[in-house]
C-alpha positions, 0 to 999 in steps of 0.5 A, spaced: 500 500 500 502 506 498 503 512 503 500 519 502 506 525 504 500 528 509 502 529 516 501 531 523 494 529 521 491 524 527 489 528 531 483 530 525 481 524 525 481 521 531 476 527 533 471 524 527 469 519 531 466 517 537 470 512 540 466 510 546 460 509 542 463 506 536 466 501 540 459 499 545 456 497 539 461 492 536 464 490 543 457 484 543 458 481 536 466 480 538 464 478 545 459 472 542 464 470 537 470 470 541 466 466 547 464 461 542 471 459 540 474 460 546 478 466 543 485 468 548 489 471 543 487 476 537 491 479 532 488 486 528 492 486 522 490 493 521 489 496 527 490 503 526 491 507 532 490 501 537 482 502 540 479 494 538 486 491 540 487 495 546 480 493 548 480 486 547 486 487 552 482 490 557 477 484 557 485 480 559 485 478 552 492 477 549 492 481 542 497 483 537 495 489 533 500 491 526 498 497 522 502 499 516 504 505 518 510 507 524 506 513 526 500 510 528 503 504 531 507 509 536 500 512 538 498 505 540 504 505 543 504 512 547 496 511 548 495 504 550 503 501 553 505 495 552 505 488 555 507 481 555 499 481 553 500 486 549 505 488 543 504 492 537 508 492 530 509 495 524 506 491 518 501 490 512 496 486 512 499 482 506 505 480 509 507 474 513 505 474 520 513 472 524 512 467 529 518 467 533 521 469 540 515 471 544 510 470 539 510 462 537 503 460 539 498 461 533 492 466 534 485 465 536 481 470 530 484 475 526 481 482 524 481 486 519 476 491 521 474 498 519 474 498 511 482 497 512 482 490 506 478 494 502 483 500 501 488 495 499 490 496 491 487 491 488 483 484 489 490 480 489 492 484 495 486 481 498 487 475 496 493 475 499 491 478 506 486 473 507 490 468 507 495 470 512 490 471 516 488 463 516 496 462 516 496 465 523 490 463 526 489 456 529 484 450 526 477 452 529 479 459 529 476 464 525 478 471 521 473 476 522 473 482 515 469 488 515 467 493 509 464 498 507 458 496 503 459 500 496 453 497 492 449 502 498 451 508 496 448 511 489 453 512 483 456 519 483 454 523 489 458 524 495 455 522 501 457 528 507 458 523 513 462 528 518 463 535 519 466 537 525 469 543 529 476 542 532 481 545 534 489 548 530 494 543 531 501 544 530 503 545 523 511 542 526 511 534 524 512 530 530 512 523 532 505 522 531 505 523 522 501 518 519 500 515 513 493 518 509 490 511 507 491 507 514 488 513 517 483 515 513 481 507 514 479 509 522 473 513 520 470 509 514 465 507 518 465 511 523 458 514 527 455 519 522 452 524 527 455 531 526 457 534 532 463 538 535 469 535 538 476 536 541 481 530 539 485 527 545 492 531 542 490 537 540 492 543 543 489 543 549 490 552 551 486 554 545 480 550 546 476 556 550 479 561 546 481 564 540 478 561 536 480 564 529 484 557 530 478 553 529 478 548 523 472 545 520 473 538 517 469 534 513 468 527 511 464 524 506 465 518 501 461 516 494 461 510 488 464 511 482 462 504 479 466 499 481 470 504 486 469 508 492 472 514 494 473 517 500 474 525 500 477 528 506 477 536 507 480 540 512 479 548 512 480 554 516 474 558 519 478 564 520 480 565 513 476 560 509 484 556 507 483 549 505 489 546 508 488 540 506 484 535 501 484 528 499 481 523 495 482 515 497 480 510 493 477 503 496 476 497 491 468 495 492 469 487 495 463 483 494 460 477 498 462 472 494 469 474 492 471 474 499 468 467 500 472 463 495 478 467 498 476 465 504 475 457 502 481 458 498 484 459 504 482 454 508 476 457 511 470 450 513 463 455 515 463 462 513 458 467 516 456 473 512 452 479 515 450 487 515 452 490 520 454 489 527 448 487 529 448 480 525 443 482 521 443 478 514 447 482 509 444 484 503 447 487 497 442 493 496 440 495 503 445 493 508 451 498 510 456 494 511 459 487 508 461 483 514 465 476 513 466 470 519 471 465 517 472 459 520 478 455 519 477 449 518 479 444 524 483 438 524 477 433 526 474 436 519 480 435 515 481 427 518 
């Protein structure tokens, strides 16, 4: 996957979602299928800056969470610690999953959740990645993928799902520089309600005051065909600046492209639903586009 040049940019997008309520809305679907196969240690291959791994950690969980990008490792990193139950690492969803020193056991499950599979280049790269998300779980474990469901959305306009209000950053690069494409993943799917919010790392002097600073950020996304795109901008409100804008493309993944990946792979039962909720998906209605696999065990293959 290719990296934009953009930087000092986290914080942005932090801002646009609502983590505590995002993460109180999947946290049943992931407790249910982690109770069920009995999981103890999970992988997020595309974890962004760490809020799933850092919350399957909490509930005792050993978890490793990689992310392509330096940047958003090291914000997981300085939010979240680390551990002997948790570990952080630079990597692409793609690449082989080392089992060495510390980290020998397979894995329970694996995710690659927040439309992160779909941002990536093209369909081999899927293919790719989901089965090194096999190779690093257990037989009877499962690979959980989640993505926006492209097919929803008309083909042309662009759906405003977020405009919010933060607060200046500093224009100086720091440690918590990122890539655009695993940034802007965090936020695909993010609560579409407008609001007003602070991210955690802006600058906490300027928040009651001079607002001259403020900045507005929109998000939206839209269907060119068989593509989605995800437009970011970022202006001044004093001014009226555009201070930054950005167009990423997704690839629109459909239901039984990812099945016979996952079958390739080695999948035994596969699951399919709209949202985390389990609802059926359904091409034209459901928001997202949602994959259970589970891995086919060695009682199975005998």
């Amino acid at each position: 996957m290719s990296k934009s040049e953009f930087n000092d940019l986290t914080d942005f997008y932090e801002a646009m979602i609502d983590w505590p309520k995002r993460l109180a809305n999947e946290e049943p679907f992931y407790r249910h299928w982690f109770e069920k196969i009995g999981a103890g240690r999970i992988i997020d291959v595309a974890c962004g800056t760490g809020r799933h791994a850092a919350m399957f950690h909490d509930w005792g969980l050993q978890v490793e969470g990689a992310d392509l990008s330096p940047a958003m490792i090291a914000r997981a990193r300085a939010n979240f610690g680390e551990d002997e139950r948790l570990r952080w690492v630079v990597r692409g969803f793609e690449q082989p999953i080392q089992f060495d020193g510390e980290n020998k056991k397979s894995f329970d499950a694996a995710l690659c959740v927040g439309n992160s599979l779909a941002l990536a280049p093209n369909v081999e790269t899927v293919r790719r990645a989901i089965r090194q998300m096999f190779a690093a779980v257990r037989p009877g474990g499962i690979v959980v993928v989640h993505v926006l469901n492209l097919w929803l959305l008309p083909d042309g306009p662009c759906i405003w799902q977020k405009c919010k209000k933060i607060k200046s950053f500093s224009p100086e690069p720091t440690a918590t520089a990122l890539a655009g494409n695993s940034a802007i993943r965090e936020n695909l799917l993010a609560d579409k309600t407008p609001a007003v919010a602070v991210g955690s790392g802006l600058n906490e002097d300027t928040k009651n005051e001079n607002a001259e600073n403020d900045v507005l950020i929109l998000k939206g996304v839209h269907r060119s065909g068989s593509r989605g795109y995800v437009e970011f901008l970022a202006a001044s409100l004093a001014d009226g600046k555009l201070l930054h804008q950005e167009s990423v493309p997704f690839l629109g993944l459909e239901s039984p492209q990812l099945e016979q990946y996952a079958r390739d792979a080695g999948a035994k039962a596969i699951h399919f639903f709209g949202d985390y909720m389990q609802q059926p998906y359904e091409r034209e209605k459901s928001v997202d586009l949602m994959m259970v696999a589970e891995k086919i065990s060695s009682s199975d293959a005998s």
